[in-house]
C-alpha positions in Angstrom: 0.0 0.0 0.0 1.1 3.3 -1.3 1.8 5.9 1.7 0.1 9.2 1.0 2.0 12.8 1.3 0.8 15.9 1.8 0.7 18.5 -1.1 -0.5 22.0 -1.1 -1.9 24.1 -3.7 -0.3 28.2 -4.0 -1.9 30.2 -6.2 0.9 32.7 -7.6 -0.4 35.8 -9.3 2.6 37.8 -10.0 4.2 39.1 -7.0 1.4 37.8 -4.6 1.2 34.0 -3.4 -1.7 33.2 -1.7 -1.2 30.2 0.8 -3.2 27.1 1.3 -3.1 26.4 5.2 -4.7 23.1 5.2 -3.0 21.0 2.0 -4.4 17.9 0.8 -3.1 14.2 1.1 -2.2 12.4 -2.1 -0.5 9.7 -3.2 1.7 11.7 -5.3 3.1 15.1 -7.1 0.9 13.6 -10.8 -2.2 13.2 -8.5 -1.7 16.3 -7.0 -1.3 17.7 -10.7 -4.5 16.4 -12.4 -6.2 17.7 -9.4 -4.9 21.1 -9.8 -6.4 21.6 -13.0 -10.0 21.5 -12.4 -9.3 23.8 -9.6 -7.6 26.2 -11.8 -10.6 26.4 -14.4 -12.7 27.3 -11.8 -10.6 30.1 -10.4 -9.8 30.8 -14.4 -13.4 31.0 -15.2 -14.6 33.3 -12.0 -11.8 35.4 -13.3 -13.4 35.6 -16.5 -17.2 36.5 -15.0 -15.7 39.2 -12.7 -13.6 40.9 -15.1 -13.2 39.4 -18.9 -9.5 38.8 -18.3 -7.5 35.7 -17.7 -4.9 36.8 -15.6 -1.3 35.2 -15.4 -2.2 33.1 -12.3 -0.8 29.8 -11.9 -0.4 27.0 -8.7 2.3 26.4 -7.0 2.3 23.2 -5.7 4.2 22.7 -2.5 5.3 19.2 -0.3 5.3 19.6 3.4 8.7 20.9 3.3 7.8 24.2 1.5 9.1 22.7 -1.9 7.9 23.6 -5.2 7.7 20.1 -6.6 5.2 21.5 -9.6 3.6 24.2 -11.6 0.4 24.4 -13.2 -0.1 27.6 -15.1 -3.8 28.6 -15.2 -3.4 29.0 -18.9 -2.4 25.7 -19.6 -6.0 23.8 -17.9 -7.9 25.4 -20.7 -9.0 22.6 -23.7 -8.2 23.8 -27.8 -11.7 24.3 -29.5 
């Protein structure tokens, strides 16, 4: 059985990070990748209803240690018509 680690999901806009206190368990940094991006669509599309834009956003995604282990720019979750 696979141990599970905790992972937590920054969202960096610019200059400003905004921290996620509580993290989530996963079994690892992919998991923790594919569930960033349905996460990011629906901050990317609230962005989009408030104000038209799409922003530079992206999450940072953390270990316990304070590591980035990946990236997921906002930009990148959206699908090619």
């Amino acid at each position: 059985m696979r141990s599970h680690a905790r992972f937590f999901f920054l969202v960096r806009d610019g200059s400003d990070l905004m921290q996620d206190p509580e993290g989530t368990d996963l079994p690892d940094v992919e998991v923790a990748r594919k569930a960033a991006i349905p996460a990011a669509r629906g901050i990317l599309a609230e962005g989009i209803r408030r104000d038209g834009k799409l922003g530079s956003q992206e999450f940072e995604i953390t270990d316990e240690a304070g590591a980035v282990v990946a990236t997921v720019p906002f930009r990148s979750v959206i699908e090619a018509l």
